[in-house]
Structure formats: C-alpha cells, structure tokens
PyMOL commands that place a pseudoatom at each C-alpha (Angstrom):
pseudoatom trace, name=CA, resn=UNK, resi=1, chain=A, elem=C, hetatm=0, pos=[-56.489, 25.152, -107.092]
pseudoatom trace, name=CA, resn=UNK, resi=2, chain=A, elem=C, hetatm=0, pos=[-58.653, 22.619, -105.430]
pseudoatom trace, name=CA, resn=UNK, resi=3, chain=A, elem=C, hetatm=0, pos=[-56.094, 19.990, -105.505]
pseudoatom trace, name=CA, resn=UNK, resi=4, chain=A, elem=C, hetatm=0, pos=[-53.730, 22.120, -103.677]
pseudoatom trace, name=CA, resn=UNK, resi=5, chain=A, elem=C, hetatm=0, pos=[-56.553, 22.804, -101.498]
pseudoatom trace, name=CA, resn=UNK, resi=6, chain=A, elem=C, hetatm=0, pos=[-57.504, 19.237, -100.937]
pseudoatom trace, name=CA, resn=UNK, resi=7, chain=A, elem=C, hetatm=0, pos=[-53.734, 18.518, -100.057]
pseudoatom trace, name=CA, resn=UNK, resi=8, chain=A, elem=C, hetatm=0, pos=[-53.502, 20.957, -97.363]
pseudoatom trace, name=CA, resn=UNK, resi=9, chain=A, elem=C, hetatm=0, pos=[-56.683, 19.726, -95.729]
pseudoatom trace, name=CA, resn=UNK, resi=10, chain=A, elem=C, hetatm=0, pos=[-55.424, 16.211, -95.815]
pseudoatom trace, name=CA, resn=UNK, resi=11, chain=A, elem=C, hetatm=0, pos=[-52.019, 17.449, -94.633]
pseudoatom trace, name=CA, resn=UNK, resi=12, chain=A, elem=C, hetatm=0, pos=[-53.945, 19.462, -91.520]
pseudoatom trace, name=CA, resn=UNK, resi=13, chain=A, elem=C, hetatm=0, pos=[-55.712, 16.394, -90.715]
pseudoatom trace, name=CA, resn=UNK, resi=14, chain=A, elem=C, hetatm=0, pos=[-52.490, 14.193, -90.572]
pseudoatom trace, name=CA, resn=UNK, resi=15, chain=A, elem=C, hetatm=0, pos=[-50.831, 16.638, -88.429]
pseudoatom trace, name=CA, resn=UNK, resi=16, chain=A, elem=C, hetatm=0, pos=[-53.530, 16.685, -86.000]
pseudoatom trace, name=CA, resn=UNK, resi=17, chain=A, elem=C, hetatm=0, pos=[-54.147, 12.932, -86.162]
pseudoatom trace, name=CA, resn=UNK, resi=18, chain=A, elem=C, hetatm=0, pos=[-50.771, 12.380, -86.136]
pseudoatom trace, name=CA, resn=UNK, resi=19, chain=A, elem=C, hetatm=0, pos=[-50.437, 14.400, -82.776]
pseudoatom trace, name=CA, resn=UNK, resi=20, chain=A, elem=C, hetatm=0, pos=[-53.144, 13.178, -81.138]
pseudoatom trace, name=CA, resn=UNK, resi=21, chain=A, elem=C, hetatm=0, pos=[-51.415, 9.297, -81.742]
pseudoatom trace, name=CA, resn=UNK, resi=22, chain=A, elem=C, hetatm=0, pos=[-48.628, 10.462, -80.318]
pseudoatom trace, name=CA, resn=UNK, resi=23, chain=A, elem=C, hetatm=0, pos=[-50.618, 11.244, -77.171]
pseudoatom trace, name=CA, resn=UNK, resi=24, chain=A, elem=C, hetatm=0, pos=[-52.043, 8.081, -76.891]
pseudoatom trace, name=CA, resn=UNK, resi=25, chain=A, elem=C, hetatm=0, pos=[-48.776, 6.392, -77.339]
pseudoatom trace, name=CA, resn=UNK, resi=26, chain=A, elem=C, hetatm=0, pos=[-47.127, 7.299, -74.402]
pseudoatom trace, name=CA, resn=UNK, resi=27, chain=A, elem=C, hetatm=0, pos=[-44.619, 4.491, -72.657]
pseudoatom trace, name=CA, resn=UNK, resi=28, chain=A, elem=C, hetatm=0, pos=[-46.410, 2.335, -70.576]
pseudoatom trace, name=CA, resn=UNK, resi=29, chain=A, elem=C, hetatm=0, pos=[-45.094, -0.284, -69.413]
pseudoatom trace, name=CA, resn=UNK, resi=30, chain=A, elem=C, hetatm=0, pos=[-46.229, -3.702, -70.437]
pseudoatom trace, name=CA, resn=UNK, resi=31, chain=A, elem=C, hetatm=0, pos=[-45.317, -7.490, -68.332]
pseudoatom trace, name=CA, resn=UNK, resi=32, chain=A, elem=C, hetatm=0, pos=[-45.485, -7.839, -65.040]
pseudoatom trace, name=CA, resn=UNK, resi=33, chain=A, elem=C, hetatm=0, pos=[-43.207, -9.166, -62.038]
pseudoatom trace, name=CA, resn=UNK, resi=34, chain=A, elem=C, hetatm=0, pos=[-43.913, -11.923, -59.171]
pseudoatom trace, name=CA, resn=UNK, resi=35, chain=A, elem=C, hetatm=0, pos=[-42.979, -11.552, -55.833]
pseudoatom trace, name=CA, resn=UNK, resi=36, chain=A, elem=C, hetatm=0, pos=[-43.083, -12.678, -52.283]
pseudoatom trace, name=CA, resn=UNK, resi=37, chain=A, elem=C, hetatm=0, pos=[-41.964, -12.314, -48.569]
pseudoatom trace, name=CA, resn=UNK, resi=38, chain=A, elem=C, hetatm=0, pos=[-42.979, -12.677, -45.173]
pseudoatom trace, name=CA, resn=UNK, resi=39, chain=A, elem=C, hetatm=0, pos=[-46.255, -11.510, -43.558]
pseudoatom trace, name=CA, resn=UNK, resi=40, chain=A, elem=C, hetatm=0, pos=[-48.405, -11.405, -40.545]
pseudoatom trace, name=CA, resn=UNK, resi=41, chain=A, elem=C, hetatm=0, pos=[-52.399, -11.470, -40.287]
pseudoatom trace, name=CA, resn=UNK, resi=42, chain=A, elem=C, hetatm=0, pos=[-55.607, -11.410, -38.238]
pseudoatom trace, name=CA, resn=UNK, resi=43, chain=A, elem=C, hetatm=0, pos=[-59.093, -11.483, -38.731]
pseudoatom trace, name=CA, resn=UNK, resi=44, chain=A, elem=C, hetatm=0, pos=[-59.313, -7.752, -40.086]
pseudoatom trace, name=CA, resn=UNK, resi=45, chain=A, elem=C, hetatm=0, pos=[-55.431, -6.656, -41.242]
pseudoatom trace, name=CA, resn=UNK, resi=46, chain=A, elem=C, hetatm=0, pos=[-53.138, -8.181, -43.334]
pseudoatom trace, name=CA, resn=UNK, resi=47, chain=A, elem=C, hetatm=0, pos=[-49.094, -6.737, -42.793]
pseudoatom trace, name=CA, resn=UNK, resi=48, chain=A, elem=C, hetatm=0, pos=[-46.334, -7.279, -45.052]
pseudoatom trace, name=CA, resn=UNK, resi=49, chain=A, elem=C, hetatm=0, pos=[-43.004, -7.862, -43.936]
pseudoatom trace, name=CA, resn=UNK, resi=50, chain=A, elem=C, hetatm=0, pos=[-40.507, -8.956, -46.747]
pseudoatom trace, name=CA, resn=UNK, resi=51, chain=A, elem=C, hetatm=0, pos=[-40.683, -8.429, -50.614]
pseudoatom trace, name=CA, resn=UNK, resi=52, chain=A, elem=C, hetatm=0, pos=[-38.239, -10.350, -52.723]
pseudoatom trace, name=CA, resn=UNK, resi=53, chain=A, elem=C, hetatm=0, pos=[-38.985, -10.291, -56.241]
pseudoatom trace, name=CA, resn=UNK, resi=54, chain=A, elem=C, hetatm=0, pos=[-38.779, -13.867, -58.200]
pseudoatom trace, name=CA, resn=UNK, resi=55, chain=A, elem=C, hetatm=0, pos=[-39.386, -12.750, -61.766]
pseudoatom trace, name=CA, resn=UNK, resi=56, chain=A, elem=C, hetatm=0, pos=[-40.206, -10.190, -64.207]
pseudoatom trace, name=CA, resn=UNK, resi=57, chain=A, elem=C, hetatm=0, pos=[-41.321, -9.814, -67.868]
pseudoatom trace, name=CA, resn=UNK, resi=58, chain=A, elem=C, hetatm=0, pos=[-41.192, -7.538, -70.611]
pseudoatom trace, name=CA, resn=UNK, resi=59, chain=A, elem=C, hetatm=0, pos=[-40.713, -4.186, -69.990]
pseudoatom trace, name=CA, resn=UNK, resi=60, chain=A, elem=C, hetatm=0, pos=[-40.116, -5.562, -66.040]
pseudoatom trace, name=CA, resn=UNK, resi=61, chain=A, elem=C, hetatm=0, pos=[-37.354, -8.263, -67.244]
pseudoatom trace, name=CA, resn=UNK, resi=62, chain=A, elem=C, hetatm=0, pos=[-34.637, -9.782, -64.906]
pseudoatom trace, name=CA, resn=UNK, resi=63, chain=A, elem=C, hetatm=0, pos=[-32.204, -7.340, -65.120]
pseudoatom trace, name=CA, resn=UNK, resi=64, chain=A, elem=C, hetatm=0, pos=[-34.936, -5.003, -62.719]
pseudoatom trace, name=CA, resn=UNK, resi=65, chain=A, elem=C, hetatm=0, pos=[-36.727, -7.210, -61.145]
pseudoatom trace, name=CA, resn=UNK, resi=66, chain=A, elem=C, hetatm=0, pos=[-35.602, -11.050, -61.292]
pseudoatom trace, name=CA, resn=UNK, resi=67, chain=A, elem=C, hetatm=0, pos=[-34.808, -14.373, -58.931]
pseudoatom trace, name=CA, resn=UNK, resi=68, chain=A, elem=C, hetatm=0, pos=[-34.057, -12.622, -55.328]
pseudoatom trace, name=CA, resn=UNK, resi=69, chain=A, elem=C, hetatm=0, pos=[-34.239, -8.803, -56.194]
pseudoatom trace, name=CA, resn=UNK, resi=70, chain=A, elem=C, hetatm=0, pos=[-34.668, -7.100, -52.744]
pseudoatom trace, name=CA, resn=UNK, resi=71, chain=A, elem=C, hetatm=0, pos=[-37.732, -4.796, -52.615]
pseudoatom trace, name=CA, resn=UNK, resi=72, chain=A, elem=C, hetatm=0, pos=[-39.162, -2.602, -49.757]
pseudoatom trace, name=CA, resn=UNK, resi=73, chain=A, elem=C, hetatm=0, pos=[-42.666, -2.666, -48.469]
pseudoatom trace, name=CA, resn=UNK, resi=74, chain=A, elem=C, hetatm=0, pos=[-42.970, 0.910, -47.392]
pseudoatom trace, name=CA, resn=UNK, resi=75, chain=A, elem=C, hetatm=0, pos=[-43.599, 1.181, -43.843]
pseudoatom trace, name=CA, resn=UNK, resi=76, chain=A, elem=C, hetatm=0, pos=[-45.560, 3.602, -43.466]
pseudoatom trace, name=CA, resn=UNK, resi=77, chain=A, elem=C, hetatm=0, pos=[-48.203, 1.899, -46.088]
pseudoatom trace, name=CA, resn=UNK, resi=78, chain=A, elem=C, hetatm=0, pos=[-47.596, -1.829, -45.220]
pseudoatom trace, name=CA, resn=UNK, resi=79, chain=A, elem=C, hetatm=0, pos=[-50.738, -2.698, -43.856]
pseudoatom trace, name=CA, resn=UNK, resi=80, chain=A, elem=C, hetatm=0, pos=[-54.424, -3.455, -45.314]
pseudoatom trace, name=CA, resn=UNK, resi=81, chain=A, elem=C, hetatm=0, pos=[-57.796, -3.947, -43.703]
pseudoatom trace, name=CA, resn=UNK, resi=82, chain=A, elem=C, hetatm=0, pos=[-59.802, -6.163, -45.141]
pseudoatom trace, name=CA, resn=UNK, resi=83, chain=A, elem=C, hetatm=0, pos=[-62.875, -4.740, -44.015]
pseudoatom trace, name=CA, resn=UNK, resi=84, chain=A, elem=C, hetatm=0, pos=[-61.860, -0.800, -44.216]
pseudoatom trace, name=CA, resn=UNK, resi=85, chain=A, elem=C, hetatm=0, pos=[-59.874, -1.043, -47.583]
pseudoatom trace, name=CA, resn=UNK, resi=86, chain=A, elem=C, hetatm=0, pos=[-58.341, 2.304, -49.050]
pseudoatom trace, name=CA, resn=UNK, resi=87, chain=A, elem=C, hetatm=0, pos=[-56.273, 3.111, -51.745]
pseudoatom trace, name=CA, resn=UNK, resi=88, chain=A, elem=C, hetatm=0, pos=[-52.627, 2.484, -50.263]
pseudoatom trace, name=CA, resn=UNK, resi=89, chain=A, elem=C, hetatm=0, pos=[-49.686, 4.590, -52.307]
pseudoatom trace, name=CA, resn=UNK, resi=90, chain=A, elem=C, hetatm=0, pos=[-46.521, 3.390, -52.714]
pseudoatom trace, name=CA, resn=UNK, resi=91, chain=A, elem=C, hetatm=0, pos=[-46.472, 0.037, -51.184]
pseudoatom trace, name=CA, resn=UNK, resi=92, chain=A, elem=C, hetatm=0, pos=[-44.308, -1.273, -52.642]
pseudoatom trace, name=CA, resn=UNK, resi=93, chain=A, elem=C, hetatm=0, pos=[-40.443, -0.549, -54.274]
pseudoatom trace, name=CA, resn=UNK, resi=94, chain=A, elem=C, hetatm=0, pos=[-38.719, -2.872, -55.857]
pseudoatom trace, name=CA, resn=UNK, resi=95, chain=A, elem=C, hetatm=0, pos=[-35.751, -2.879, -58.472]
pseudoatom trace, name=CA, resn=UNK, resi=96, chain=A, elem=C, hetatm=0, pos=[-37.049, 1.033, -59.891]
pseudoatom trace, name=CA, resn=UNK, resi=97, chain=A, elem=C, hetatm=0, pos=[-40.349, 0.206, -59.802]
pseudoatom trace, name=CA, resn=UNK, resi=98, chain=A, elem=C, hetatm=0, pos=[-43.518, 1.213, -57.788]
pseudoatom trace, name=CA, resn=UNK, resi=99, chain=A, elem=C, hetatm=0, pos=[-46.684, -0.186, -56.702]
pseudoatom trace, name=CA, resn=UNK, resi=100, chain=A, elem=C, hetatm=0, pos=[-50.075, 1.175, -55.475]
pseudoatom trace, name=CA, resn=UNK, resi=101, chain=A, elem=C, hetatm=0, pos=[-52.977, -0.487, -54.840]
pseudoatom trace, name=CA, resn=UNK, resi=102, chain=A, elem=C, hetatm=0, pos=[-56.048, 0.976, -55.236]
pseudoatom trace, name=CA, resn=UNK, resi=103, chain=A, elem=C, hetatm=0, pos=[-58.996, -1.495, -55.433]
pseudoatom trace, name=CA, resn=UNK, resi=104, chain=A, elem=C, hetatm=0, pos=[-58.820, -5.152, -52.800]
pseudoatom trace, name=CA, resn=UNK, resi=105, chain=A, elem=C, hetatm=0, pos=[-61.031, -8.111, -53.597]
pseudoatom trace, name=CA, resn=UNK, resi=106, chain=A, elem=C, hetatm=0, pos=[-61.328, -10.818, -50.989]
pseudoatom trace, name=CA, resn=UNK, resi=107, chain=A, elem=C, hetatm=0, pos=[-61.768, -13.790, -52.391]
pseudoatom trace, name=CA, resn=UNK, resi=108, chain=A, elem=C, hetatm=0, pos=[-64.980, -15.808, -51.494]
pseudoatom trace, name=CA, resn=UNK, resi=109, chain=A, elem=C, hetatm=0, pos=[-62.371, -19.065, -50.150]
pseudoatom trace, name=CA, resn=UNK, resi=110, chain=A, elem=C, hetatm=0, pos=[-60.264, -17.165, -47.853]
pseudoatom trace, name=CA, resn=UNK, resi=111, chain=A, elem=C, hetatm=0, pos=[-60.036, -18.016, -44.357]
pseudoatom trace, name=CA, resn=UNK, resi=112, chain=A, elem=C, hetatm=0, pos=[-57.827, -17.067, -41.884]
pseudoatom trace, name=CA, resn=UNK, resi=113, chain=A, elem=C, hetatm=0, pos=[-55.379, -19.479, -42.674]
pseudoatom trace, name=CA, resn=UNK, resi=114, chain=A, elem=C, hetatm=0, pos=[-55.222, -19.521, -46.396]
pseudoatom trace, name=CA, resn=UNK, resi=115, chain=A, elem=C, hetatm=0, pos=[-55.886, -16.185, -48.037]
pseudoatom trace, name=CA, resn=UNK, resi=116, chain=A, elem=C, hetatm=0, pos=[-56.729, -15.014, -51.190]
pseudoatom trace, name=CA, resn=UNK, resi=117, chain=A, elem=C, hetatm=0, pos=[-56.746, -11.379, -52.854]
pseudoatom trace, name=CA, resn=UNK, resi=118, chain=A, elem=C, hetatm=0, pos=[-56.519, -9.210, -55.992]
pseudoatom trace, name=CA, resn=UNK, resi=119, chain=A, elem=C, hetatm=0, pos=[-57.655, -5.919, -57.139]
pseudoatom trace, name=CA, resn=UNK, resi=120, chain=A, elem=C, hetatm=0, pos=[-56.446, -3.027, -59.332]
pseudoatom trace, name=CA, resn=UNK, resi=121, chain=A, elem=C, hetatm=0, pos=[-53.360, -0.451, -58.776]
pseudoatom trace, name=CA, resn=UNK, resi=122, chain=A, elem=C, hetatm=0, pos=[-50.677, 1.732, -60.375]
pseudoatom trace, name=CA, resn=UNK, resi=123, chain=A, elem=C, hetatm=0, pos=[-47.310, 1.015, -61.418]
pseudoatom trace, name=CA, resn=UNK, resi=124, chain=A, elem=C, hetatm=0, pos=[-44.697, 3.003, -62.191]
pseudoatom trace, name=CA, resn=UNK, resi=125, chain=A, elem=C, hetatm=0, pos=[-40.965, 3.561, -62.425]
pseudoatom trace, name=CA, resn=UNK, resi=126, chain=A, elem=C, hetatm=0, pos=[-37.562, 3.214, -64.432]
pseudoatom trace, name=CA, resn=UNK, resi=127, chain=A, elem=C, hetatm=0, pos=[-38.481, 6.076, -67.093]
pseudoatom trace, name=CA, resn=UNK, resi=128, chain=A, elem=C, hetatm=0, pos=[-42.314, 4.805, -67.951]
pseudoatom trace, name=CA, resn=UNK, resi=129, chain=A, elem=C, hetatm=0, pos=[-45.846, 6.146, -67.533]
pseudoatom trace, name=CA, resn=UNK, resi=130, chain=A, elem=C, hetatm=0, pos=[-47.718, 4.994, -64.811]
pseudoatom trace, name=CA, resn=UNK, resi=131, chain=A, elem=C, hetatm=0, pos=[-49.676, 2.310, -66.001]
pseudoatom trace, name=CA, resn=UNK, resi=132, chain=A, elem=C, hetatm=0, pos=[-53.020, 0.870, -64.740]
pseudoatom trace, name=CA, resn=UNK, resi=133, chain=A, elem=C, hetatm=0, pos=[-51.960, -2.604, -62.965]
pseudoatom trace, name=CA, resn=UNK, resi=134, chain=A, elem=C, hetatm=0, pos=[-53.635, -6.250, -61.801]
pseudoatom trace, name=CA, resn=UNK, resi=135, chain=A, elem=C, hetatm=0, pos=[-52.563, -8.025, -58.879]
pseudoatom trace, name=CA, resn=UNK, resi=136, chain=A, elem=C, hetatm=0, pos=[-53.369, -11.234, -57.040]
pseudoatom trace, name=CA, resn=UNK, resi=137, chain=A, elem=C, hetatm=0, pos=[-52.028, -12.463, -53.603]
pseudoatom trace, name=CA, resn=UNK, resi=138, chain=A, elem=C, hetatm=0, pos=[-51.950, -15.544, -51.783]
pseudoatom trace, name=CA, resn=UNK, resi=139, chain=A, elem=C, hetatm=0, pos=[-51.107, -16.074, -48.744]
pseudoatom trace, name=CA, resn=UNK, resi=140, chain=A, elem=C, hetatm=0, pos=[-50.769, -19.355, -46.189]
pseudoatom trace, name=CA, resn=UNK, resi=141, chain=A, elem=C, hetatm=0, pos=[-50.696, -19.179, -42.589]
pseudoatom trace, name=CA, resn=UNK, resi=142, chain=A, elem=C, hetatm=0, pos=[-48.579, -22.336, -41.732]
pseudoatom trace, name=CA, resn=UNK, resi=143, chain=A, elem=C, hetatm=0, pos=[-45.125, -20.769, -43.693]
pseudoatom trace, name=CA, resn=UNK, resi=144, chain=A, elem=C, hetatm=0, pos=[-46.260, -17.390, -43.199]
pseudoatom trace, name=CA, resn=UNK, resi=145, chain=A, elem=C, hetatm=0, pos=[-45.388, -16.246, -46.693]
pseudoatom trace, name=CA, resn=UNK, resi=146, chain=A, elem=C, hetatm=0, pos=[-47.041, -15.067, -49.318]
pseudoatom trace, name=CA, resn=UNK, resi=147, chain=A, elem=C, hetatm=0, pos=[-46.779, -14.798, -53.138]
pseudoatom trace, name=CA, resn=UNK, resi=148, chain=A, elem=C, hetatm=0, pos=[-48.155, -11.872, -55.169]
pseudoatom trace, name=CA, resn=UNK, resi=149, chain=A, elem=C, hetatm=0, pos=[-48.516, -11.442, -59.206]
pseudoatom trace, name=CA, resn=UNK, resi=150, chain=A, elem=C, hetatm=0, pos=[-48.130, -7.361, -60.468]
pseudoatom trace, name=CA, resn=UNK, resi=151, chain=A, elem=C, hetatm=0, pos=[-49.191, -7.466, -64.218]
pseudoatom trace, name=CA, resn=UNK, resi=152, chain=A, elem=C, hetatm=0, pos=[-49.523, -3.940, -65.880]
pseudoatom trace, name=CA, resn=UNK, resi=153, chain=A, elem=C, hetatm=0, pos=[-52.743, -3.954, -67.727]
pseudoatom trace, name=CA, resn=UNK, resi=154, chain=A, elem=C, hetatm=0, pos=[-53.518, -3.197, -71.736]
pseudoatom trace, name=CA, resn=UNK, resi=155, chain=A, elem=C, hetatm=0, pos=[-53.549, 0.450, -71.922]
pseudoatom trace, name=CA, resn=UNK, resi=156, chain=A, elem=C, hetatm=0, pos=[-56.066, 0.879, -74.839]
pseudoatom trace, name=CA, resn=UNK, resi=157, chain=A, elem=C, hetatm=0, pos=[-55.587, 4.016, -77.312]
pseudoatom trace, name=CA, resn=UNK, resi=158, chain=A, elem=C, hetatm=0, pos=[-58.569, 6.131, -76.435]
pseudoatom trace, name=CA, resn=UNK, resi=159, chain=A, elem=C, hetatm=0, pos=[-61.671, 6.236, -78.096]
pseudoatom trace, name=CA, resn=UNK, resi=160, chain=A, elem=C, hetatm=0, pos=[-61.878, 9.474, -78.910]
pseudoatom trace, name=CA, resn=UNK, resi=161, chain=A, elem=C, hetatm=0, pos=[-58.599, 9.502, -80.985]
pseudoatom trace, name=CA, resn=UNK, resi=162, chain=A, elem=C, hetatm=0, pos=[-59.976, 6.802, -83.305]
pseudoatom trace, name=CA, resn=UNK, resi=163, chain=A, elem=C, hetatm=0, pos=[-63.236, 9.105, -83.798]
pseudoatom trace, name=CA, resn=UNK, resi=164, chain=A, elem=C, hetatm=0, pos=[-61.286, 11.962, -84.356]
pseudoatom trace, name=CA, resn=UNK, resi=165, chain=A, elem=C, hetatm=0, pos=[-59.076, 10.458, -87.278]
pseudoatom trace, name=CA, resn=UNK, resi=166, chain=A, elem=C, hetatm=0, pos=[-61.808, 9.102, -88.734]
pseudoatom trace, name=CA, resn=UNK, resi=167, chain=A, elem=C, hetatm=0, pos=[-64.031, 12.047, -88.861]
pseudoatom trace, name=CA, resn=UNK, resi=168, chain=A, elem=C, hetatm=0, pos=[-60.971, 13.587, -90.396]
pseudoatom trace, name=CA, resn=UNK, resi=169, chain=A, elem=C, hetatm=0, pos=[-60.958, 11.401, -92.744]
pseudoatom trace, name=CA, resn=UNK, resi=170, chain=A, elem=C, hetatm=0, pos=[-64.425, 11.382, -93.768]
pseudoatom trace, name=CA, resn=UNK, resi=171, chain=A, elem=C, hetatm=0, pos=[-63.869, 15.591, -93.787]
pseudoatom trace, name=CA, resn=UNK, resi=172, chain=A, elem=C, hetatm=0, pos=[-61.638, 14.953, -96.718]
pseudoatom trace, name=CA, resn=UNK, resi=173, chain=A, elem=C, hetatm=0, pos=[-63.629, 12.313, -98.508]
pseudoatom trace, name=CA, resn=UNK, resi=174, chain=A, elem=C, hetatm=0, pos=[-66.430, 14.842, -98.865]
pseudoatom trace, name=CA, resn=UNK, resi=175, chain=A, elem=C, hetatm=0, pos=[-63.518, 17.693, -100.003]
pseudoatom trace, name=CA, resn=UNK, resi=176, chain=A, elem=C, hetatm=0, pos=[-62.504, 15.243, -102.764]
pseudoatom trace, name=CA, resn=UNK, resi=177, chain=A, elem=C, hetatm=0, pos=[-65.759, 13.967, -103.987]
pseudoatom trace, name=CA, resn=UNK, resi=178, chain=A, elem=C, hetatm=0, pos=[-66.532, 18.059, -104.185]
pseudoatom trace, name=CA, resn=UNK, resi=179, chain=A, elem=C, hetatm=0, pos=[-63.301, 18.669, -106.391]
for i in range(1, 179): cmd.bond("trace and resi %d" % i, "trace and resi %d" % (i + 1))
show_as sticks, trace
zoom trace
C-alpha cells in the first residue's frame, strides 16, 4: 500500500515537473544575423536608411537571412536620439524576422564621425518566441554606412522551475525513507 502510494506521488511530481519544463522550453530562437545599409546622422539623431542583411546563424541561417537579403527599416521607427533614447518597436524586418530595440549604449569613443552603439532588444519571427536580443552598431561618416550585429541572447530555464523539481524531489525522498 505504501509503495503504490509512493509511486503515485513520484508520478504527480513528474507530471508537474514535467509540465513546468515544458514551459520553460519554449522555441527561442538562438544565432544571430549581421547587417548593414545606409544612414544619416547629427549631433543628437542617428537615421537609418538601407538594411541588407550579410549573414545569419543558427536558427537565423542563410536561407532567411544571408549575403544581400533585403530588409526594411520601418519608417515610421527609423530614427534614434542619442540623448532622448526610447524603446523603438519594430525597427527593423528582414527575411521573417523582427527587431526592437529597447536599451542604446553610446559608446565612450564615438564622435560624430565614427560611431559606436549597442544595447538590448527583442527579436522575433518565422514561427519562434520572442527572444531577448544583443546588438552592436558601427557606423563611419566618410562611406556613410553602417554595420550592425543582432545576436539572440541565452534564454536561461527559470529559477523557479529548478526549485520546484527539486523540492519535489526531496517531497518524495522523505515519502520513501517513511515507507
């Protein structure tokens, strides 16, 4: 009797573990994708024109994004301040995919005719989750062009999964040492 009861305890607490893993292992996407394009800039704003993606990894490989794979800067979002930065959705589209940036660093070498930025954003598209993202820019005045690095970050299984399964388990190590 307390064997069978021990078994349905441990079968409860895979069910429930085995749920809450399932959770945590959504699709998100993994690699990332470089672009660049055309741009204009002043002393506050940056604007892009152009996006043109030149590779892709991973879950991003060549066959979305790749060597010339047109994207569209959204132009209603295309242009960042420097000094006033928000969140921008959407900036970017290319080959199923879409990008929004939500933190900008300017980096501490940038001048107004070589610039430098990264930050944090979203990414989403082509049947995944959105996915927490990195991205870096650079930019120089004399071609007016810049290049830009996307790279969807390590989406870590939450904490409180890992707590939960093992405070399962450790509910039925004490049910078998009582049996």
């Amino acid at each position: 009797m307390k064997a069978i009861r021990i078994f349905k305890l441990m079968m409860l607490g895979a069910m429930v573990f085995g749920i809450g893993s399932g959770i945590a292992n959504a699709a998100f996407i993994t690699g990332g994708m470089g672009v660049t394009g055309s741009y204009t800039a002043d002393s506050t704003t940056f604007t892009f024109g152009t996006a043109t993606g030149t590779s892709g990894s991973t879950d991003i490989l060549g066959t979305t994004v790749g060597f010339s794979t047109p994207g569209t800067i959204v132009a209603a979002n295309d242009t960042i301040n420097y000094d006033t930065f928000s969140s921008v959705a959407d900036i970017l589209q290319i080959g199923g995919w879409q990008f929004d940036m939500s933190t900008l660093i300017v980096d501490s070498a940038s001048t107004f005719d070589r610039l430098k930025f990264s930050g944090t954003g979203m990414l989403s598209g082509n049947g995944y989750d959105v996915t927490g993202a990195t991205w870096t820019l650079s930019a120089n005045s004399t071609g007016s062009s810049y290049s830009m690095s996307i790279s969807a970050a390590v989406v870590p299984v939450p904490a409180a999964v890992w707590l939960f399964g093992s405070g399962l388990l450790g509910l039925v190590g004490i049910a078998r040492r009582k049996a």
